[in-house]
Structure formats: C-alpha cells, structure tokens
C-alpha positions as CSV (number, residue, x, y, z in Angstrom):
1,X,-40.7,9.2,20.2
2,X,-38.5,7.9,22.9
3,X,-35.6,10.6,23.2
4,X,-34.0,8.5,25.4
5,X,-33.3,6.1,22.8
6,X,-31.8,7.9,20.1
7,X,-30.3,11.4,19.1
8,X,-31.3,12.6,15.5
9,X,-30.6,8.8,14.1
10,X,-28.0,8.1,16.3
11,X,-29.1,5.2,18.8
12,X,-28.0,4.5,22.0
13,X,-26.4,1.4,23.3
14,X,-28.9,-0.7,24.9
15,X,-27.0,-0.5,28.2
16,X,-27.2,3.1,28.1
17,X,-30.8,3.1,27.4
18,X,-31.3,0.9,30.6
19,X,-29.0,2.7,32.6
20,X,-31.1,6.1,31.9
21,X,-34.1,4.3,32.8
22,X,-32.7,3.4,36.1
23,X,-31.6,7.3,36.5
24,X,-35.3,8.2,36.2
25,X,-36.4,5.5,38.5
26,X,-34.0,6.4,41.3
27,X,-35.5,10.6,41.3
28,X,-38.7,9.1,41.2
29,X,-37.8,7.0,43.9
30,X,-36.5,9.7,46.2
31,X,-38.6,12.9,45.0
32,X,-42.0,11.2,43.8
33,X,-43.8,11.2,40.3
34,X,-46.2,14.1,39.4
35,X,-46.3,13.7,35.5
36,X,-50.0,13.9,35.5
37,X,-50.1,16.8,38.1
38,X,-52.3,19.5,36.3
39,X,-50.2,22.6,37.7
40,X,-51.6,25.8,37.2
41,X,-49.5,28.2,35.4
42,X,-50.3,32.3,36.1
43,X,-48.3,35.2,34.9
44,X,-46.6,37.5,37.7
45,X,-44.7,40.8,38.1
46,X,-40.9,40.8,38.4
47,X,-40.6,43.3,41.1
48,X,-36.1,43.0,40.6
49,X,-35.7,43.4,36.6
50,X,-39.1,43.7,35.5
51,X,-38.8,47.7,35.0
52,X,-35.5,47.4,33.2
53,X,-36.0,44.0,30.8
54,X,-39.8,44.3,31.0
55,X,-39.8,40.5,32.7
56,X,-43.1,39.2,34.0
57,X,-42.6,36.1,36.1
58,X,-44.5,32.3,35.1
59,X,-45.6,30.9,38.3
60,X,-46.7,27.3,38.5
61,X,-48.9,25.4,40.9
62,X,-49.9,28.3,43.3
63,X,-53.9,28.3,42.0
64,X,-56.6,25.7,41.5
65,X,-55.4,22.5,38.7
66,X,-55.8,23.2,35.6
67,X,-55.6,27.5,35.5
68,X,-54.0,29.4,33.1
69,X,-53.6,33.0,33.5
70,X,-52.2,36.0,32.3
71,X,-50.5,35.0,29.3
72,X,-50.2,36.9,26.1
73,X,-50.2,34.2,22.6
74,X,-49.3,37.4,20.2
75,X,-46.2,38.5,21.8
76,X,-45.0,36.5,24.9
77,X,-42.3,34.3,24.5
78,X,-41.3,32.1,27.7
79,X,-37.5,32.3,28.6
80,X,-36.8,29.1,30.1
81,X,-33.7,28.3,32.2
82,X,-32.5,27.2,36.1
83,X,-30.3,27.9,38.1
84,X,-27.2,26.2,38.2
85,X,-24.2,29.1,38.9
86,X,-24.8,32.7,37.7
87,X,-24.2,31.7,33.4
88,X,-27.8,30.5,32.2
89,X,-29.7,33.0,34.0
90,X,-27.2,35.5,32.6
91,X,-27.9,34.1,29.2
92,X,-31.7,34.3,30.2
93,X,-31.4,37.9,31.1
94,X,-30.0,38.8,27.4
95,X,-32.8,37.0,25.6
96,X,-35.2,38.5,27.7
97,X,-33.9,42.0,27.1
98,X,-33.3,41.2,23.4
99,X,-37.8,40.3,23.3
100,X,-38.5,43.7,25.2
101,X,-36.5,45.9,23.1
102,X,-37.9,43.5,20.0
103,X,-41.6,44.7,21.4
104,X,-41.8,41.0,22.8
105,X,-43.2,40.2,26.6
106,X,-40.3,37.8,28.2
107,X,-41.7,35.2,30.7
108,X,-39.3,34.2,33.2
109,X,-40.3,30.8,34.1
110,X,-37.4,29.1,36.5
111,X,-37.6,25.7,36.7
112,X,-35.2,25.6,39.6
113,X,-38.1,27.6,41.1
114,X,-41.3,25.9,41.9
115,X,-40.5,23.8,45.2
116,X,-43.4,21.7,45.3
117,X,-42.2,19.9,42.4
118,X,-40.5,16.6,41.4
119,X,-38.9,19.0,38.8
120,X,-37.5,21.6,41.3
121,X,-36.5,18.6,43.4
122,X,-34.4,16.7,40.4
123,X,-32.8,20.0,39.3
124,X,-32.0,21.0,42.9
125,X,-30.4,18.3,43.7
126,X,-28.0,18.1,40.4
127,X,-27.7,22.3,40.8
128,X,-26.2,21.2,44.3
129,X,-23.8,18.7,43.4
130,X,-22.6,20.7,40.6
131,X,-22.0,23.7,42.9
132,X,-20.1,21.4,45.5
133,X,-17.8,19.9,42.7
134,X,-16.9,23.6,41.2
135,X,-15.6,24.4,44.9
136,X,-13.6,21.6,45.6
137,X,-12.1,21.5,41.8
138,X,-10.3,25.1,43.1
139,X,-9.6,23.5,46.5
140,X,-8.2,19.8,45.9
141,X,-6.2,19.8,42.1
142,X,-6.1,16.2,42.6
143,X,-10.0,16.0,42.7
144,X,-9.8,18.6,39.9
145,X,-7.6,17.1,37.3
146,X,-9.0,13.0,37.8
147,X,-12.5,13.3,37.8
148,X,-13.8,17.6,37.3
149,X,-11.5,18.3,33.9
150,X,-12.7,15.1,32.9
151,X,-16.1,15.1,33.5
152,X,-16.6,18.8,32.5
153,X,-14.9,18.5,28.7
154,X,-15.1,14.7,27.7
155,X,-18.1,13.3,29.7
156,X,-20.3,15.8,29.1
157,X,-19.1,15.0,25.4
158,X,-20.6,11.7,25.1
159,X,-23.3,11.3,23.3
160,X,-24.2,8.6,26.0
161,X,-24.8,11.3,28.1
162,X,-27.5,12.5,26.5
163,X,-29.8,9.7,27.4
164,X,-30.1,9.9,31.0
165,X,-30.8,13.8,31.0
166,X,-33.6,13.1,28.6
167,X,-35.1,10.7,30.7
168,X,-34.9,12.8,33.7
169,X,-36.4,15.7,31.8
170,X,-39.8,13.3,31.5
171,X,-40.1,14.6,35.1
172,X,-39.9,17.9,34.4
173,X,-42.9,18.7,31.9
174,X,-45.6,18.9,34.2
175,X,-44.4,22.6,35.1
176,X,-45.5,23.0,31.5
177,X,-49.1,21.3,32.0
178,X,-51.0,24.3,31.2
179,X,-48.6,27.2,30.1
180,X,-49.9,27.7,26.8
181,X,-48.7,25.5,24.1
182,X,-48.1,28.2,21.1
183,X,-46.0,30.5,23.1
184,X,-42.3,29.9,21.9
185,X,-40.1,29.2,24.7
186,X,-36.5,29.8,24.4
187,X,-34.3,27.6,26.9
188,X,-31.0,28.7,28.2
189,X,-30.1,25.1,29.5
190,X,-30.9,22.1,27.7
191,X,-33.7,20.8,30.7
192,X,-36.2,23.5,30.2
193,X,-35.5,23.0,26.8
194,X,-36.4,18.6,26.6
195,X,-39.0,19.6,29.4
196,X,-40.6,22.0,26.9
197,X,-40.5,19.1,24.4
198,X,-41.8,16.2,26.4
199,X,-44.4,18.5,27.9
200,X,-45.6,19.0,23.7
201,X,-44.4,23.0,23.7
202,X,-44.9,23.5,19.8
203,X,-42.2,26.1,19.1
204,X,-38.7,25.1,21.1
205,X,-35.7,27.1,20.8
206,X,-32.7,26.0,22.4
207,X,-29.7,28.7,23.2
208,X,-26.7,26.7,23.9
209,X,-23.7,27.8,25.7
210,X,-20.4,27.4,25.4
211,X,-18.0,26.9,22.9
212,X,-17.0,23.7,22.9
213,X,-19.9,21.0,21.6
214,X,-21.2,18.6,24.3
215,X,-24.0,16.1,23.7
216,X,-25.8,16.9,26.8
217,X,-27.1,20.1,24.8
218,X,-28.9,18.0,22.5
219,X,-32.7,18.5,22.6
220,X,-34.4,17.1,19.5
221,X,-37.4,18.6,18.1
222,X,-35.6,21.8,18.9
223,X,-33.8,24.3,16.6
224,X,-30.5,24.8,18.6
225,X,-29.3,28.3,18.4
226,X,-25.1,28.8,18.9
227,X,-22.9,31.6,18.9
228,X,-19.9,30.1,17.1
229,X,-19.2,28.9,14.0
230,X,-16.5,26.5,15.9
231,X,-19.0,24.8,17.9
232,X,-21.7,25.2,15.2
233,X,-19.6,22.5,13.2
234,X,-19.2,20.0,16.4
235,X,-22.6,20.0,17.1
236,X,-23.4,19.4,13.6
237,X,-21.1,16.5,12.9
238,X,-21.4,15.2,16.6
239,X,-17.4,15.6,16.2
240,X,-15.6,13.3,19.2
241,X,-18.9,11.9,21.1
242,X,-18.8,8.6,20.3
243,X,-14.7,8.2,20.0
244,X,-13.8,7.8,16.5
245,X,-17.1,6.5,15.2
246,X,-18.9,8.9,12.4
247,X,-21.8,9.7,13.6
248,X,-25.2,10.8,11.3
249,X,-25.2,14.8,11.0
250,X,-28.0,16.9,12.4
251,X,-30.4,18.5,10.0
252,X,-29.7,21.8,9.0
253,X,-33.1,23.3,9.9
254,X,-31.9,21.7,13.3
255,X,-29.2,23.8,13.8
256,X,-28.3,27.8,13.7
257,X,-25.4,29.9,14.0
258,X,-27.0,33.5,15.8
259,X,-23.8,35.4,17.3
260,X,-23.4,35.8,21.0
261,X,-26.0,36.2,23.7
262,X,-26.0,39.3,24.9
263,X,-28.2,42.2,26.5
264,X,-29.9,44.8,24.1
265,X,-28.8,47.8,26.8
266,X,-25.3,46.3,26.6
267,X,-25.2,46.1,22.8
268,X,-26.7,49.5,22.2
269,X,-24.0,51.5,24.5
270,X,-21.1,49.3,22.7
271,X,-19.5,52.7,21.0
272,X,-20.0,54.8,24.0
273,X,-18.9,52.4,26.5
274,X,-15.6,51.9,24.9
275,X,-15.2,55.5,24.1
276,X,-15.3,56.2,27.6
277,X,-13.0,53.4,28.5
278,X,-10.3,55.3,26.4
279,X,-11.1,58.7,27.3
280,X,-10.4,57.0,30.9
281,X,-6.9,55.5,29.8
282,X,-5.8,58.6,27.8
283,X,-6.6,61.1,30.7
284,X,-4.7,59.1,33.4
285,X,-7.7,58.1,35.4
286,X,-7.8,54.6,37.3
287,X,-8.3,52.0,35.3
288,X,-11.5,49.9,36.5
289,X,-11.7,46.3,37.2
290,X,-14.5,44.5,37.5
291,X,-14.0,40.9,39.7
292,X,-17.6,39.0,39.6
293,X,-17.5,35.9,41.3
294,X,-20.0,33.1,39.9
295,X,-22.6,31.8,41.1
296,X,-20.2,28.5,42.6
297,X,-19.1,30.9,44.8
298,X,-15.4,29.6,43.8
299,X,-12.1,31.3,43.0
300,X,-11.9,33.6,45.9
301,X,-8.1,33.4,46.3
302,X,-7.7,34.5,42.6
303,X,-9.2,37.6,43.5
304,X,-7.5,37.9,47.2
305,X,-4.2,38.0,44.8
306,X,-5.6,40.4,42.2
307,X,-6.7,43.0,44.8
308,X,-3.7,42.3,46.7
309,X,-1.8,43.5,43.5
310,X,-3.9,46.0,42.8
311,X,-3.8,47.6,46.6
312,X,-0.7,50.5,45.9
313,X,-1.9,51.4,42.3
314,X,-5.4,52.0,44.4
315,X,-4.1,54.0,46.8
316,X,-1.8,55.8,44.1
317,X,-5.2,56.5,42.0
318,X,-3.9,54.4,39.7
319,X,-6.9,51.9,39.8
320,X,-10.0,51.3,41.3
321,X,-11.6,47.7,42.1
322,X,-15.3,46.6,41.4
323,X,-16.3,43.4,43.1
324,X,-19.9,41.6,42.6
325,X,-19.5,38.9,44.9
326,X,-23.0,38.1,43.8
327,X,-25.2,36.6,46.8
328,X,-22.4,35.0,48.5
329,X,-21.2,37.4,51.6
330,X,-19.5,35.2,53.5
331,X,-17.1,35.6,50.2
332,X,-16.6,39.1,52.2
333,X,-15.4,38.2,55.0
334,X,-13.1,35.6,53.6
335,X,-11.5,38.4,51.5
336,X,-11.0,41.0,54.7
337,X,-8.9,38.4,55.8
338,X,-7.1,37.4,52.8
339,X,-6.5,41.3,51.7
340,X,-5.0,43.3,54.8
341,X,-6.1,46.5,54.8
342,X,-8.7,46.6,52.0
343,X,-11.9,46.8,54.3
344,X,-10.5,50.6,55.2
345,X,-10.8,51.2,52.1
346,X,-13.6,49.4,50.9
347,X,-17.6,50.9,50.2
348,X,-20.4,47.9,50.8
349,X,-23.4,48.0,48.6
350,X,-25.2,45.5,50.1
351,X,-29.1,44.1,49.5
352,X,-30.6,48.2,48.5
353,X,-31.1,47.9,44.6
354,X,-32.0,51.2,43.8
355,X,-28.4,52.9,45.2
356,X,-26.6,49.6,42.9
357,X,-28.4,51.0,39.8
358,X,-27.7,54.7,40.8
359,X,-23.9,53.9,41.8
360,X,-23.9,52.0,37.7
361,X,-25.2,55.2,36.4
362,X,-23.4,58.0,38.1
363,X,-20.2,55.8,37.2
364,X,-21.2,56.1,33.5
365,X,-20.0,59.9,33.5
366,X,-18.8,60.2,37.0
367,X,-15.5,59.6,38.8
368,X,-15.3,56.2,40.5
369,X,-12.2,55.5,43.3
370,X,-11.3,53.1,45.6
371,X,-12.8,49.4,46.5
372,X,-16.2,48.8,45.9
373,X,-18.2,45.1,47.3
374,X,-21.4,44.6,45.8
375,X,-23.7,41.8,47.4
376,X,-27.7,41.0,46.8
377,X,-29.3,38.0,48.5
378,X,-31.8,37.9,45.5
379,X,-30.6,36.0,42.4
380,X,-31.8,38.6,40.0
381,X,-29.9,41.2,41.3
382,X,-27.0,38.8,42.4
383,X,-26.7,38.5,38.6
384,X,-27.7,41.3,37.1
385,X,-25.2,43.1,39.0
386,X,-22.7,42.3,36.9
387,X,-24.3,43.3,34.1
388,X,-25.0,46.8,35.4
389,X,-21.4,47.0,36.2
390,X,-20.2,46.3,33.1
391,X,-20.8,49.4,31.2
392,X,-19.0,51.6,33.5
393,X,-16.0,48.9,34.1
394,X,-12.7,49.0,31.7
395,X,-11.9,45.3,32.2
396,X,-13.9,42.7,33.3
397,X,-12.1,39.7,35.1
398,X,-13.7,36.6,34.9
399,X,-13.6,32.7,34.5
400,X,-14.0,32.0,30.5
401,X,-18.0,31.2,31.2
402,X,-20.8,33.1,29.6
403,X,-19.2,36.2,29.9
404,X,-16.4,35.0,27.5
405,X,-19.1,36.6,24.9
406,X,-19.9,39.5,26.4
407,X,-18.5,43.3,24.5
408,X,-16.4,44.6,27.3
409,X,-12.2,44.4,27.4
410,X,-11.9,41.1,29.4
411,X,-9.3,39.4,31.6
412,X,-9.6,35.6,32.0
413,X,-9.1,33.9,34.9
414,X,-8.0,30.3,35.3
415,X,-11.5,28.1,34.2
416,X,-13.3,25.4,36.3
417,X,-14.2,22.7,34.1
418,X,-12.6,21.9,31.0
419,X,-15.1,23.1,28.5
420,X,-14.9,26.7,29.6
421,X,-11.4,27.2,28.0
422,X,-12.8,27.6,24.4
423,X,-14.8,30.8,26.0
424,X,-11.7,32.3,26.3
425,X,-10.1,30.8,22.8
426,X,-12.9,32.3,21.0
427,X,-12.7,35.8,22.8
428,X,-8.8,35.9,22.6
429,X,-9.7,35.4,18.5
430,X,-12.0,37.9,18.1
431,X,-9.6,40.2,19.9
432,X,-12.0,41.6,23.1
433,X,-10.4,39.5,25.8
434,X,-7.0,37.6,26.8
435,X,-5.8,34.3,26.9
436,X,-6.5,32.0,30.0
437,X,-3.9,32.8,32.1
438,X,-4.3,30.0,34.3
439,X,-2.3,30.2,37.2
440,X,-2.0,33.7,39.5
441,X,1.3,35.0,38.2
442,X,0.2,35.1,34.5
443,X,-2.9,36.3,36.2
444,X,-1.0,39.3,37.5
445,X,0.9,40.0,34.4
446,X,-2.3,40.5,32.2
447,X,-3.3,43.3,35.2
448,X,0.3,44.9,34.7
449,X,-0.2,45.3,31.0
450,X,-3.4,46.4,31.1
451,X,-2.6,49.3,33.5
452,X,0.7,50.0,32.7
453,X,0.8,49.5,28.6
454,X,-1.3,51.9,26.0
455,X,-2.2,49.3,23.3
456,X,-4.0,46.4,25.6
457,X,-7.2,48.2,26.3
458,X,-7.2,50.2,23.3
459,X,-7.0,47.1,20.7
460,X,-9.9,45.5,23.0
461,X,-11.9,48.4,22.4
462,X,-11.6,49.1,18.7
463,X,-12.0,45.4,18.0
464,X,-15.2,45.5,20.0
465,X,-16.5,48.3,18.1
466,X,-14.9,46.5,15.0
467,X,-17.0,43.0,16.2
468,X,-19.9,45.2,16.4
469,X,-20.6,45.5,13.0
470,X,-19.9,42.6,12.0
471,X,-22.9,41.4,13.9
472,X,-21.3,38.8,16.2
473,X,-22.9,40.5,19.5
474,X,-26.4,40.1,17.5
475,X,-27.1,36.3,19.1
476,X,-30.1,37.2,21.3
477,X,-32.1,39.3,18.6
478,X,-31.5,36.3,16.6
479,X,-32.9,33.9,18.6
480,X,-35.6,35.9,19.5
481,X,-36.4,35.9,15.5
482,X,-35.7,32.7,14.9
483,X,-38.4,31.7,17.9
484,X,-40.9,34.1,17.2
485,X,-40.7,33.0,13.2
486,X,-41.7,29.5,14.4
487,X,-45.1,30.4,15.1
C-alpha cells in the first residue's frame, strides 16, 4: 500500500499526494537515494546507560552489506526514536527501562544516528530547523504567535500532514535492511515508527506523545499506544484534522490507551520519593527545584528570573536550585550573566558521569544546599540527567513536554508550541503538577506557594501516590506487553 495516499480509509487530496511526492524528490535531490543500500546492522554496548537500563546499542552500516549481528529474536525488542529536543529519547529511555526490568534486552537504534545515511541526513536537517524555530519562538513573539503556535497545534493537526512525512519516511527504511524482521520495535517518534513499516518490520508499536492528537503521529500498520484517554478519543475519531469533515474512525485493534511513559526506577521509588519530599517540607529543609532545560536549548531567561527569585531563600537555606542545562554550556555562561552573584555560589558537574550518579544518590538521603549546574556533552547523559535528578528533587520546573507525565510535584513553565499546553492540562487534572503559568510573574507566584504554603507540595505528593494505583504511570510496561504480545 501507498501510505502516502491514504490514512486508515481516509484519502488524501490529490494535490497533497503530489505535493508529498515532490517533498521526497527534493531530500533525494539534496541527500541522495540509498533505498536499496544493504546496511549492515550489529548490536553494540552502551557504555552511558547501558549498566543502569541494560541498553545495547543497533549500529548500522559500519560492517560488510548484508551483516547481521548480535541480536537476540526471544527477548530483544528495538526502541526506535531520534533526536529532535530532549522528549523522544526521554520517552525512549522509559521504554527501555520498562523491557530490562520486564527481563527484555532494549536496542537503542537512533535514527538521527547513522551519518552516512540519506535517513540521518533527512532527519538532521528537519531536527535542525525544528531546533532553530523553538529558539526564535522565545525570542521574536511575533514569529511565535503567526507561524510557531500555528504550526505546532493546528498544522501538525492536518491530516494533510501526514502525507509528506510518510513519503519521506520511504528514505528511511534502509537503516532497517537487515535488523531482524521479528524483533518488535517500539517507536517513540512516528519516523522510526513508518520507517519500521516501509522497511516490512512485522511487529510495530508506536508510543505517541503528547496530549493533544495530531495526524503527523499516524503510522498505519502500527498499534499506536497513548497515555490519555483525551487524546485516545482524538486520534480515534481524527477529531478537527480535516476542519469540520467526519472523518472514518481508526480500528480499535489500531489504537491503545497504556498510561504514561515513564521509567521503571522512577515508578518503583514513587512512595519513597514523595515521602521524602514531605519529610523535607515538614522539617524546614530547602525545598528543591529542579530547572532542566530541553534539548532546544530555549527558555533561558525563564530560569534567569526563577533563580533570580529564588537567590535570598538560597542564601537563607530556604531553597536550593538544581539545574540540568543538558549539553548546552554556553546556557552557563548566559546565566552568570543574567543572575549576579549566583556563580559564587554555584557547584559545576560537568562531563564526569560517575560523580552525577553519586551526587543523585547521596541526595536521596543526604542534605543538598546551594546552586548546582549539571552539563554532559553526551546526549545520554544530557538527558538522562534529568531523570536521575528527579528522585531527589521536590519540584520539577519545566515546559509542559514529556515530562508533563512524569510522578514528581511539577511546576510548568510557559510552553513552546501550541500542542504542549494539554501536557500541563492533563497533569494539572490528575493533580501532580500546576497550571501553565505562562508569563514570568505567574511563574514566580507558583515558586512562592510552593515554598511558602503547606498544602501545594503535599496534595502533589498524595495524588501521586494516589495516581499510582490507579495505574496511570503504568504506560511503558504496557507497551512493552502490548509489543512483545505481537509476536
């Protein structure tokens, strides 16, 4: 079948078709054509995370055509994703640990990853226009509210959009040439996902982000895995993407609410974590923010005004400040001069792993003061960072992204790009995070209340614990089940 063409029934308008064959004609054009390439595929060790998530690395094209090596067809299951910002390798990261603690082997295959490629090339080049547009929607508002907002919640909507990305995605399944074709793979963005199909994977999950339903997710001949039952019934109905015209449903086998994506190590310490996080309030200890920057590098003077904020109740021992500015450092410097006086007191943890993971565990139990500036210049621990940092944190600030699911007391920041404002609907809903406060003086006010009040953090807390149960933290085992099952 043509995907191109058509989304479960629903065809696209000729123009559209034509205007997605043009899209893949133009990376072709400017990146070359390797469908037929016989890239060898090999499994490797993943010297970053591979001890703690039990990751092995997929590694295309550096052996003979035509090799395949290393893989196990009982229990590996591929996680595929790319890198565009921090989000879907985050999500990769939770369905990874998820298959290790499930007694599965996750393969990391990145196919933002393998240079060599016309795939690589294609996704590169989209990563970096994406990453350019997230900066200058925090810079220029004009730029921001005309053509990102836009684009971001009601293009992306369209089921026209769909077209073009499936096209493009015909260049991407030659990194799949001989990665063997029973091994479930589980995408955490919808182009390893269409790769996987076009490339005749047999057993395709797809973990879609977000909560707010965009047709770009759409990957048919996969079973589409969600963690809301909000965006569970806009994907299903295709609700808004063609303006007011009823589209055919998806089939139900096509389609799965799981609960949110979110590490097995994270899940596991949920009670703890917040146990501690009260003992903290109730004993009058600092209260712990988290900042993590993405992976845009954006929103820098958000945090310039939080710390700024935050600098007396540091000094008083009133709070302490956690910053992953992931593997952007020039974000550093930009902040020493944007927060007078905070390098003094400021610790770097800069590009030496092991004393990150020790500093995450001693925090666990230990006493924590002052300003903290985390930085890796490799992506896994750029990102897993964060993650690490989360279990010994009281309140996580972020934009309402992928880690509008995650179970730790969050603050949101103001969102770039439309569609990430449901993150923080969803999590303001379920009780374990705040409204968007979308400018810097509500911004301000949330840190206020949850220092100076005694019910914020503790109502975030219990409802975690309370969400817990319920099984709405559950997504990743799910998918990992739900994958698995297909074989």
């Amino acid at each position: 079948m043509d995907r191109a063409a058509s989304v479960y029934g629903n065809e696209q308008p000729k123009r559209v078709y034509k205007k997605a064959l043009k899209s893949k004609a133009k990376y072709v054009k400017k990146f070359g054509d390797d469908t037929d390439a016989d890239y060898s595929a090999r499994v490797a060790e993943n010297e970053y995370i591979g001890d703690i998530l039990g990751v092995k690395n997929v590694l295309i094209g550096d052996r003979d055509s035509g090799t395949c090596e290393g893989f196990d067809n009982d229990k590996g299951i591929i996680v595929g994703n790319i890198r565009m910002g921090f989000g879907h390798y985050r999500i990769s990261m939770a369905i990874a640990s998820a298959a290790n603690s499930m007694g599965y082997v996750p393969y990391w295959m990145d196919l933002n990853s393998y240079k060599q490629t016309t795939c690589t090339k294609v996704i590169s080049a989209q990563n970096d226009l994406y990453s350019m547009g997230s900066r200058l929607s925090q810079k220029v508002p004009l730029f921001n509210k005309l053509f990102w907002e836009p684009l971001n919640y009601e293009g992306f909507k369209k089921l026209t959009y769909n077209a073009a990305d499936q096209k493009n995605a015909e260049l991407m399944a030659s990194v799949y040439a001989n990665v063997p074709k029973d091994i479930p793979v589980v995408a955490t963005h919808v182009w390893p996902a269409q790769a996987a199909l076009h490339a005749g994977m047999k057993h395709v999950v797809n973990a879609v982000p977000d909560n707010w339903a965009m047709a770009l997710h759409y990957a048919e001949g996969s079973t589409h895995c969600v963690q809301t039952h909000f965006v569970y019934q806009g994907y299903r109905t295709f609700n808004g993407m063609a303006g007011k015209k009823i589209l055919k449903p998806m089939p139900e086998d096509s389609l799965k609410y799981t609960g949110h994506f979110v590490d097995h190590e994270l899940v596991t310490n949920i009670e703890a974590d917040c146990k501690a996080r009260l003992d903290r309030k109730a004993e009058g200890g600092p209260m712990r923010f988290l900042l993590t920057i993405g992976g845009a590098g954006a929103q820098k003077e958000i945090f310039a005004a939080i710390i700024n904020e935050l600098l007396p109740d540091i000094r008083a021992g009133k709070a302490t400040v956690l910053v992953n500015i992931g593997d952007y450092q020039n974000v550093w410097l930009d902040l020493q001069s944007m927060v007078p006086g905070m390098k003094d007191m400021a610790k770097t943890h800069f590009n030496d792993w092991d004393e990150t993971r020790k500093f995450c565990n001693d925090a666990l139990t230990g006493d924590v003061s002052g300003v903290h500036i985390f930085c890796h210049e490799n992506i896994f621990e750029a990102v897993y960072a964060t993650n690490l940092l989360m279990r010994c944190s009281d309140v996580l600030v972020t934009k309402p992204s992928e880690l509008s699911y995650y179970p730790v007391p969050k603050l949101f920041i103001k969102r770039i790009g439309g569609h990430e404002q449901w993150g923080a609907i969803h999590s303001a809903e379920i009780g374990d995070g705040t409204l968007e406060c979308r400018d810097i003086p509500h911004t301000l006010q949330m840190i206020r209340l949850f220092i100076d009040d005694n019910t914020t953090l503790k109502d975030m807390c219990e409802n975690i614990i309370r969400n817990k149960a319920f099984g709405i933290y559950d997504g990743a085992y799910e998918v990992i089940k739900i994958a698995m099952g297909m074989k």
